[in-house]
Backbone bond lengths (Angstrom), bond angles and torsions (degrees), N, CA, C in turn:
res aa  C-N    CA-C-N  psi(-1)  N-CA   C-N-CA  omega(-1)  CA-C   N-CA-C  phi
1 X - - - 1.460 - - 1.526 111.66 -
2 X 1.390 113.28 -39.51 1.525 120.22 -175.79 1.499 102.36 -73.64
3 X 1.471 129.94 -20.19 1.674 115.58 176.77 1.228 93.08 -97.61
4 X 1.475 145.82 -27.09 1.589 113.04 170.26 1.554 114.60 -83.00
5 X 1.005 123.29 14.91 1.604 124.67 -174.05 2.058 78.62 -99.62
6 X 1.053 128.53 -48.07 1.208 125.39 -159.84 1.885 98.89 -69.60
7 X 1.237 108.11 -60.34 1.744 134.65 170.39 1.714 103.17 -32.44
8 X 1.123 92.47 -25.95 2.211 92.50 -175.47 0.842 110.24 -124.80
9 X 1.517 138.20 -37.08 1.373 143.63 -160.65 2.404 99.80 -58.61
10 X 1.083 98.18 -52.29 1.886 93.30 -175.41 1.709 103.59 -60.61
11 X 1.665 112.13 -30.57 1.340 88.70 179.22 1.819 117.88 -97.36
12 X 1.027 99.31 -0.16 1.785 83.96 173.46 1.317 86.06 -81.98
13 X 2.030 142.95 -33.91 0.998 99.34 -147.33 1.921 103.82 -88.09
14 X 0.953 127.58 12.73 1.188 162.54 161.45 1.596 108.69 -35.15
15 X 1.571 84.80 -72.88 1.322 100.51 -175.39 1.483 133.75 -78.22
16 X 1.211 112.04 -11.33 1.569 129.54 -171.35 0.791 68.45 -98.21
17 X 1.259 151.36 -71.61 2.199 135.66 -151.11 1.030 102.68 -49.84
18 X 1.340 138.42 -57.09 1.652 159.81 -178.99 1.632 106.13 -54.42
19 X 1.272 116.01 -46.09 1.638 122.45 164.88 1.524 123.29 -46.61
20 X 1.467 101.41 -62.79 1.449 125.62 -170.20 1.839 101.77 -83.13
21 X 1.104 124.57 24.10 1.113 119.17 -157.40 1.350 96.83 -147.40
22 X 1.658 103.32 -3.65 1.682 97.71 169.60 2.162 100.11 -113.68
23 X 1.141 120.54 99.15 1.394 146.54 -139.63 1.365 106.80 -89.68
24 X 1.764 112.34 -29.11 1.558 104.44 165.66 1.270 137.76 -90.69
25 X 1.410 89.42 -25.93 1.605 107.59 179.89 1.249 116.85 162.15
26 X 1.737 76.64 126.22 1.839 106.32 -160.43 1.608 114.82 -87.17
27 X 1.155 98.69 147.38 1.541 109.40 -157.30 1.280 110.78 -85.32
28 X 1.660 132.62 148.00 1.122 155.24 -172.15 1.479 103.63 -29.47
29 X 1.197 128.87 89.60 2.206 108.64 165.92 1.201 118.15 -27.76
30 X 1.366 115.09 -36.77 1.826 105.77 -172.69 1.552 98.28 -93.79
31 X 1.167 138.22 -0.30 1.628 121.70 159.17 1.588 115.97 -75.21
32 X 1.546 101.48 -60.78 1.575 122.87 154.67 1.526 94.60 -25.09
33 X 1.141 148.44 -105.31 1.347 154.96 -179.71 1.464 111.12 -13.76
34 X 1.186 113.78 -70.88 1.542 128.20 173.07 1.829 104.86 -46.89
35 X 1.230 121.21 -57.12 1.107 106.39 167.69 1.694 126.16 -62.20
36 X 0.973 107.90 -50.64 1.833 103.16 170.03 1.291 112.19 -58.07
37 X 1.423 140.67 -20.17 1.634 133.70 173.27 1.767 94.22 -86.16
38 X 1.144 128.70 -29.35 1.510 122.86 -176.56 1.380 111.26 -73.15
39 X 1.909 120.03 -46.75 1.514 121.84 138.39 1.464 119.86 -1.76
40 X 1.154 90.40 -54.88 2.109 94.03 -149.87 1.287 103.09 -96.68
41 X 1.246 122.88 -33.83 1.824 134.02 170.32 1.716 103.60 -68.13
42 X 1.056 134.91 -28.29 1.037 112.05 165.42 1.398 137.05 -94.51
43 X 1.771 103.69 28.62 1.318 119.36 171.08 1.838 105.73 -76.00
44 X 1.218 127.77 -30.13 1.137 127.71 -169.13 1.604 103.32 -80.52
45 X 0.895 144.42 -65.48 1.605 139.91 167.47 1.460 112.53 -46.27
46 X 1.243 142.42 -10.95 1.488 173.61 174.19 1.516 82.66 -71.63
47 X 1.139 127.45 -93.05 1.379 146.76 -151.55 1.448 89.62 -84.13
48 X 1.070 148.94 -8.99 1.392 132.22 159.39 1.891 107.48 -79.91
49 X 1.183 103.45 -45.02 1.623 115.27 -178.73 1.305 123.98 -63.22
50 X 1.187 116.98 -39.17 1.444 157.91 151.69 1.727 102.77 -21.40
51 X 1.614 111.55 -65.75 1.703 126.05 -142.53 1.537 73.31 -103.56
52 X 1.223 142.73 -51.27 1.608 130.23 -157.83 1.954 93.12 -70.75
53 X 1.329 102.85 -45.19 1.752 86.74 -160.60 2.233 102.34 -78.03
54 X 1.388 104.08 -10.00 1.526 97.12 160.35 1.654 124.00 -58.29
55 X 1.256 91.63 -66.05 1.639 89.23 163.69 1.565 123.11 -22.32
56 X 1.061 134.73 -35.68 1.430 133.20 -148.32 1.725 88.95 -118.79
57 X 0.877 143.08 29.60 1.518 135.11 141.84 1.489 123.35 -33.71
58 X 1.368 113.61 -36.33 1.385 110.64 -171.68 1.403 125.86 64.49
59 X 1.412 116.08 -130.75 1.612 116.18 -179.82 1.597 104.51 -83.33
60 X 1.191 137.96 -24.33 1.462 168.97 -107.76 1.662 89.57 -89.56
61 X 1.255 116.21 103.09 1.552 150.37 168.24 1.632 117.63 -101.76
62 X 1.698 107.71 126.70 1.762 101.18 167.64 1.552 111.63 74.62
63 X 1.470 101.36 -151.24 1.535 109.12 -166.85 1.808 85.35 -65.73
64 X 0.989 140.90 -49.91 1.535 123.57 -172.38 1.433 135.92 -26.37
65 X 1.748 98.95 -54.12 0.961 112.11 154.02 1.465 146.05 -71.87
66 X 1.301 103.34 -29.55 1.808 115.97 161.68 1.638 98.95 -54.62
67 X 1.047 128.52 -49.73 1.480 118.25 -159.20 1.763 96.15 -79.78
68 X 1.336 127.61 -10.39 1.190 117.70 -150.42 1.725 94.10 -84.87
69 X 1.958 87.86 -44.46 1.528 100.32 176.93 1.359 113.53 -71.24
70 X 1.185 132.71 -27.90 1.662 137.67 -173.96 1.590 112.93 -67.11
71 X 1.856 108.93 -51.36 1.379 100.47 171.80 1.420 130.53 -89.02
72 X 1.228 109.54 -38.73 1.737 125.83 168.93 1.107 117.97 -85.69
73 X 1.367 152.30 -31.91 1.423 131.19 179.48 1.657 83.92 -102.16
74 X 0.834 150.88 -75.86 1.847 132.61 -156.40 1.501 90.55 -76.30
75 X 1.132 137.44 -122.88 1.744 157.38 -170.52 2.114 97.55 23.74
76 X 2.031 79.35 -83.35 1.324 87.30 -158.40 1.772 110.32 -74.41
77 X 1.302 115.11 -11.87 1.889 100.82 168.95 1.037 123.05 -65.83
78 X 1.672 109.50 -33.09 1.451 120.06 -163.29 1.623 123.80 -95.05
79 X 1.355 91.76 -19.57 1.822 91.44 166.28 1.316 123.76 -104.98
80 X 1.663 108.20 -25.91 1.330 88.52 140.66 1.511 148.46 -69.26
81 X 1.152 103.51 -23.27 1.801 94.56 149.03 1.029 137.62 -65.02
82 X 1.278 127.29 -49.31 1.822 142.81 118.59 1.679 96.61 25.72
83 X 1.502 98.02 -87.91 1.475 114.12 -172.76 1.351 127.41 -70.34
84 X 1.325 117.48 -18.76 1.358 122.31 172.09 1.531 98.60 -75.40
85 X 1.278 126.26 -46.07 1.450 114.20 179.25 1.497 124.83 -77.52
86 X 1.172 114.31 -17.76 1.481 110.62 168.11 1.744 111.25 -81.39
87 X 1.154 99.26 -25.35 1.636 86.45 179.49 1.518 103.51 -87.90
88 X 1.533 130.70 -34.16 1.458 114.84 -179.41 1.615 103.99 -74.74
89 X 1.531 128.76 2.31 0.875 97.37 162.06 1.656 128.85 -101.46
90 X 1.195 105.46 -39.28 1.884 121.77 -178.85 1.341 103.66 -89.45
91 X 1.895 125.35 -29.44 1.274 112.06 -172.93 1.835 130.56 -26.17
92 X 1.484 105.02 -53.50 1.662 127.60 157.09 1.001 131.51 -76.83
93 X 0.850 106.49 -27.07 1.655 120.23 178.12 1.668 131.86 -42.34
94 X 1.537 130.28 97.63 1.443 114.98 -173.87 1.560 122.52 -18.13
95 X 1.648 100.50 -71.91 1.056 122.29 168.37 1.665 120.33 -14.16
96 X 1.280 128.08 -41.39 1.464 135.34 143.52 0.853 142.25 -34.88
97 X 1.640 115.30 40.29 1.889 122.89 -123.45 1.491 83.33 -118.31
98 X 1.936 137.06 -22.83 1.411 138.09 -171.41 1.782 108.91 -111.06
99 X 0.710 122.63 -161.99 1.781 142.22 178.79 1.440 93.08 -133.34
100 X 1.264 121.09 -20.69 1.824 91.38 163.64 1.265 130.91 -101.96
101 X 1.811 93.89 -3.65 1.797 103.20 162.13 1.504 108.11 -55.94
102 X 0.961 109.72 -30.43 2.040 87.62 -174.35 1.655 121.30 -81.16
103 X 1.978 104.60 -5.07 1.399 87.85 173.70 1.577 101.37 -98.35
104 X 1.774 121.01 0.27 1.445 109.64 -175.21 2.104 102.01 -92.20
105 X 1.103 99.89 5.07 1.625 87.58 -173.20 2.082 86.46 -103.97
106 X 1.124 112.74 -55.93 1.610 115.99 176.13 1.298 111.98 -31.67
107 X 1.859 110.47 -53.09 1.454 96.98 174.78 1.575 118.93 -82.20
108 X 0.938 123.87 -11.21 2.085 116.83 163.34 1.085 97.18 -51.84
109 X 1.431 115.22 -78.96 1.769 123.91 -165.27 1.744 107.14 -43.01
110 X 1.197 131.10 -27.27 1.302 114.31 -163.22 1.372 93.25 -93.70
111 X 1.433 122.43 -49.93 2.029 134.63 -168.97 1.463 74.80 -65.99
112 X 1.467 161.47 -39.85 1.624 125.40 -177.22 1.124 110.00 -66.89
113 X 1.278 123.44 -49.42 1.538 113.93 171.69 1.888 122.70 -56.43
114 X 1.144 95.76 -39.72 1.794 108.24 -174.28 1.708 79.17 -50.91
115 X 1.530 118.68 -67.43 1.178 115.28 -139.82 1.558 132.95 -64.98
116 X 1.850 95.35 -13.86 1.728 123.53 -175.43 1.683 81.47 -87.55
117 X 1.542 133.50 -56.34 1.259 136.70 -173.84 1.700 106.87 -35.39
118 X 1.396 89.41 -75.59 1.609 102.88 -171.69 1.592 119.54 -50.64
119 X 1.584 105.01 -25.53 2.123 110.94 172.49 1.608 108.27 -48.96
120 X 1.759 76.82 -42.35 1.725 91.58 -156.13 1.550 112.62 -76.74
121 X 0.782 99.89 -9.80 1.985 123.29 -178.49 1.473 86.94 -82.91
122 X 0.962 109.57 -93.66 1.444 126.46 -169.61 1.336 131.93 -34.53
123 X 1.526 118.70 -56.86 1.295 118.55 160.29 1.497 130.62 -77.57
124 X 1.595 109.70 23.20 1.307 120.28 176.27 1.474 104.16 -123.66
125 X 1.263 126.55 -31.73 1.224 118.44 156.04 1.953 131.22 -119.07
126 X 1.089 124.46 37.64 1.330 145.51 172.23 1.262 99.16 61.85
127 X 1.526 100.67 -167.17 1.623 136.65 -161.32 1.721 123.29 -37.99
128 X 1.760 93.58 -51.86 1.485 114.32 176.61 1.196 103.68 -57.82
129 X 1.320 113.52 -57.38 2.061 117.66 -162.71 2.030 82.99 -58.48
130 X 1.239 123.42 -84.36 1.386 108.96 167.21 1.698 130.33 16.67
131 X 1.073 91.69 -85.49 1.670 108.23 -177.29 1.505 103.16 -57.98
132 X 1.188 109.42 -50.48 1.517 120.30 -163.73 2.251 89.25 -64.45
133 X 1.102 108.19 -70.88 1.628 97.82 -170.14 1.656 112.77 -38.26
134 X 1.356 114.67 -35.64 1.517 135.63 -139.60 1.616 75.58 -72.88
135 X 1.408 117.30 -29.97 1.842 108.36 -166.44 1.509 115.14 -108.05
136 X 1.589 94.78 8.78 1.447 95.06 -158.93 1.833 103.32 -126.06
137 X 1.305 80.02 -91.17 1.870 106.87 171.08 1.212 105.71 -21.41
138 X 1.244 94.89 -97.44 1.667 130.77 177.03 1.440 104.24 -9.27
139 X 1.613 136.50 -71.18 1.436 142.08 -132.34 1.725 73.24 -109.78
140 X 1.172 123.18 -1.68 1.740 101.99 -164.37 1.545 90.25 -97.17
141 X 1.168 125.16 -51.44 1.632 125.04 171.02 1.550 108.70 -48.06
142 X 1.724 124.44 -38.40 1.414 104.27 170.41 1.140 121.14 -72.93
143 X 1.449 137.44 -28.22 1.299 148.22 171.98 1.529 100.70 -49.61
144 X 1.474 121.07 -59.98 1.289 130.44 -152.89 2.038 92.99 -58.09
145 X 1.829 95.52 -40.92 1.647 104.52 -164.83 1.746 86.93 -69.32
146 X 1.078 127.08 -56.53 2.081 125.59 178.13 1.289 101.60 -8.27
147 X 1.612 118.94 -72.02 1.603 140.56 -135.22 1.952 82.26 -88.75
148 X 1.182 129.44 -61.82 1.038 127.64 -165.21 1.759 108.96 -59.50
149 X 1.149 120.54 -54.61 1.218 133.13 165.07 1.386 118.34 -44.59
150 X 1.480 121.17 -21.37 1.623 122.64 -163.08 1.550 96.74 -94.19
151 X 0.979 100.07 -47.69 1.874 117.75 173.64 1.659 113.11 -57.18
152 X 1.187 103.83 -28.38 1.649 98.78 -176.97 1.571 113.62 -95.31
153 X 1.401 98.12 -19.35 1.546 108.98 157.24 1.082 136.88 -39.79
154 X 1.737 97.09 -59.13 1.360 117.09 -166.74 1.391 96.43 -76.88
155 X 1.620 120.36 -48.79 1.283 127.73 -161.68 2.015 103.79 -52.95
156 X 1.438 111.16 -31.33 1.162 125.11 -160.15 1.904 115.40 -77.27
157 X 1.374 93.95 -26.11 1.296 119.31 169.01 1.877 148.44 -123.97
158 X 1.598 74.80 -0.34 1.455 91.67 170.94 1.834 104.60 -114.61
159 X 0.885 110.84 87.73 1.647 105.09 -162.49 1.632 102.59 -55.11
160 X 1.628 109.19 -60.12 1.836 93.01 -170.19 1.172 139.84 -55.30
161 X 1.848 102.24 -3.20 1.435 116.55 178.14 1.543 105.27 -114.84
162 X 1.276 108.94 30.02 1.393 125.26 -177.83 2.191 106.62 -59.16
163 X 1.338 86.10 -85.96 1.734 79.39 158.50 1.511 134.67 -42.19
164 X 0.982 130.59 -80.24 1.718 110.39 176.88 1.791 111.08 -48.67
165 X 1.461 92.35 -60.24 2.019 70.33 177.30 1.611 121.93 -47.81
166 X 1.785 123.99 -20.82 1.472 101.54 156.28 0.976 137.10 -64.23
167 X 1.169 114.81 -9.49 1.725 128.32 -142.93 1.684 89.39 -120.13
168 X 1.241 125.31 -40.17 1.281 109.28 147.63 1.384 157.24 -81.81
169 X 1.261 100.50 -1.28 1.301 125.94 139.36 1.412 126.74 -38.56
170 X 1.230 110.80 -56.68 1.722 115.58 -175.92 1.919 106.21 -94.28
171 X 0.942 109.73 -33.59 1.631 122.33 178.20 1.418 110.73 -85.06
172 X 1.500 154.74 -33.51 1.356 119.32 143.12 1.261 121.85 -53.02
173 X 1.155 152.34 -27.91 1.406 127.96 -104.39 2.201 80.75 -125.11
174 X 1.635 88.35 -45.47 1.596 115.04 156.76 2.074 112.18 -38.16
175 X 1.208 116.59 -46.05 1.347 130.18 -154.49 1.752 87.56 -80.72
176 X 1.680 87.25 -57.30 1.713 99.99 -157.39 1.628 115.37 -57.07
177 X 1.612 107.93 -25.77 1.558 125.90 -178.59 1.350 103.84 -66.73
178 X 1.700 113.22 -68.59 1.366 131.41 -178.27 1.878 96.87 -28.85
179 X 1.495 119.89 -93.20 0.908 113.07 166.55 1.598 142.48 -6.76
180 X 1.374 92.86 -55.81 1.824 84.24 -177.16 1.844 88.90 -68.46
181 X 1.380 122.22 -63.49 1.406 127.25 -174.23 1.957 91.69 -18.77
182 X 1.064 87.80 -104.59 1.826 103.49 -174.39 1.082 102.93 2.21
183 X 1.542 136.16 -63.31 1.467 145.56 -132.94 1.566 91.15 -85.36
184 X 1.218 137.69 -45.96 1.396 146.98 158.71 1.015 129.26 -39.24
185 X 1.789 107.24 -71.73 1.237 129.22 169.58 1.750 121.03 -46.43
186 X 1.447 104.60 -27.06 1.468 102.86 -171.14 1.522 111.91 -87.72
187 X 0.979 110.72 -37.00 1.863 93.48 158.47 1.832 81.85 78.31
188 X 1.269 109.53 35.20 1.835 101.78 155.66 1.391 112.92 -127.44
189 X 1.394 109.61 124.41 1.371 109.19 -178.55 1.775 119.91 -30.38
190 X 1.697 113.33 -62.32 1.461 97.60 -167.79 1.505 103.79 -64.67
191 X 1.770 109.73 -46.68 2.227 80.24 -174.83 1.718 110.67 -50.88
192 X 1.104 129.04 -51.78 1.934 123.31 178.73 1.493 101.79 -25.28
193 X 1.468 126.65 -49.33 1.279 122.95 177.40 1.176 123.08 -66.44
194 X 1.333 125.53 -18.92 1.553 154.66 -170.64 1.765 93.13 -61.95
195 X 1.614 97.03 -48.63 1.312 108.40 -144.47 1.797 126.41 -40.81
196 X 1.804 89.73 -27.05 1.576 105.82 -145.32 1.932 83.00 -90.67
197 X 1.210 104.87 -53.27 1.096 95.94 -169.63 1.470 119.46 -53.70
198 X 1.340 113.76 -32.62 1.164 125.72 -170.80 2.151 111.87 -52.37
199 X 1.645 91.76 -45.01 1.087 113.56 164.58 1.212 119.13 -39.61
200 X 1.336 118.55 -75.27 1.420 129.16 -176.50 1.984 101.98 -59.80
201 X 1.303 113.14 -43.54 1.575 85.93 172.50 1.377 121.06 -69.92
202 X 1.227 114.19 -14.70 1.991 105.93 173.51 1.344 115.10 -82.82
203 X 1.253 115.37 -27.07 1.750 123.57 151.80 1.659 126.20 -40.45
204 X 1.578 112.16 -57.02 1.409 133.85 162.49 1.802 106.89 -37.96
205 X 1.458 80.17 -79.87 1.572 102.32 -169.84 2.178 108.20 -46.53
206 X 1.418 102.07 -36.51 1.413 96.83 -169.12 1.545 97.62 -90.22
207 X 1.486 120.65 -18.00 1.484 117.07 149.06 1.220 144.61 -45.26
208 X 1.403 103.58 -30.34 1.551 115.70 -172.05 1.828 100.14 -115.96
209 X 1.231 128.01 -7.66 1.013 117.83 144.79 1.535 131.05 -71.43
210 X 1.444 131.83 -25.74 1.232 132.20 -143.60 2.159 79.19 -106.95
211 X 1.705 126.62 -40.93 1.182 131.76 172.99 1.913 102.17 -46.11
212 X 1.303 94.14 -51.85 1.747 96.98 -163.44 1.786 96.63 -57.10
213 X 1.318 121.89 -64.18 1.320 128.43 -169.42 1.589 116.72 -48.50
214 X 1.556 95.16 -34.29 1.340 109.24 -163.56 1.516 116.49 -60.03
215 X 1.406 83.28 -42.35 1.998 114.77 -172.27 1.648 96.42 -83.90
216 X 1.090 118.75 -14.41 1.701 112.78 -167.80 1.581 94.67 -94.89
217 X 1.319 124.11 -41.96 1.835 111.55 -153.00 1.494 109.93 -101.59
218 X 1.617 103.92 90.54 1.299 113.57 161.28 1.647 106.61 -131.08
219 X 1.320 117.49 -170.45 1.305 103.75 -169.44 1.794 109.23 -91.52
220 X 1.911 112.67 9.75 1.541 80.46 175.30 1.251 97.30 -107.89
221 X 1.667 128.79 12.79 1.426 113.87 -169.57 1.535 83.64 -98.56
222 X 1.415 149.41 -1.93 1.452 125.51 171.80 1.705 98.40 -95.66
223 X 1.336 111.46 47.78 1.175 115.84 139.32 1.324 138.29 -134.96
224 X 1.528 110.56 13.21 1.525 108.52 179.31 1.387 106.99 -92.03
């Protein structure tokens, strides 16, 4: 009980920040809900996508292979699933009524997955792995959902920049994963050092996205 209290505890508190942090008007509990069970259901096609694109390493040695696994088997399976479910779910949706609804539904969908991820982390290797995601993992999948969500915003309300803001939507968020992966995955001393900072700029960066949205979604800025 004490490693899944540890395994959940960073992402609910995650998510109530992400709740209370959307200031005009807060979104449906049962969408919120619906998105965090859509999160967690797409851990199983995750882990199917996951084991087929391992196979295909090829000759792939060293940093080659860290990046192979960092951007394509973790990065790019998982946010694009990520993103396929946040857009089949809110894409139409009334409820899509702000530009900061798309970073509060992005981050449910990603903390459901973080959060089936992080059990499975956690209660397979104890307390430490715990603590260690709770500062790491965890806020890096909501960050990843920030950047993805900020883009679908814009894309959602800025119509002529409708295309690239989709397209960046799914392609940072892809870049930003790869990256942290790599920096881990590579097992070279200076990126390991990379690591922290790296941190603190996806912190910044998902800071100054969540300020921009924050200050943008009321009802006279979805009219400029």
């Amino acid at each position: 009980m004490t490693l899944l209290t540890i395994a959940l505890a960073p992402v609910l508190i995650i998510l109530v920040y992400i709740y209370f942090r959307d200031k005009y008007e807060k979104e449906p509990l049962g969408l919120l809900l619906k998105s965090l069970i859509a999160g967690a259901l797409i851990t199983v096609p995750i882990i199917f996508f996951e084991r087929i694109f391992s196979f295909f390493t090829g000759n792939l040695t060293g940093l080659s292979l860290a990046a192979y696994h960092s951007f394509i088997v973790a990065a790019l399976t998982e946010e694009c699933l990520k993103y396929l479910a946040v857009y089949l779910l809110i894409w139409r949706n009334r409820e899509f009524n702000e530009r900061f609804d798309g970073i509060v539904y992005a981050v449910f969908v990603s903390l459901g997955f973080a959060a089936v991820e992080n059990v499975i982390y956690v209660l397979n290797s104890g307390m430490q792995t715990g603590l260690l995601r709770a500062l790491t993992a965890v806020p890096a999948h909501a960050l990843f959902g920030i950047t993805m969500g900020f883009y679908l915003g814009l894309a959602r309300f800025i119509p002529e920049q409708r295309k690239i803001m989709l397209f960046r939507a799914i392609l940072y968020p892809i870049i930003l994963h790869g990256i942290y992966d790599f920096l881990i995955l590579s097992g070279h001393p200076v990126l390991l050092i990379l690591f922290i900072p790296y941190l603190i700029f996806l912190w910044r960066n998902g800071s100054k996205k969540l300020k921009r949205l924050s200050a943008s979604s009321n009802a006279k800025s979805l009219l400029l």
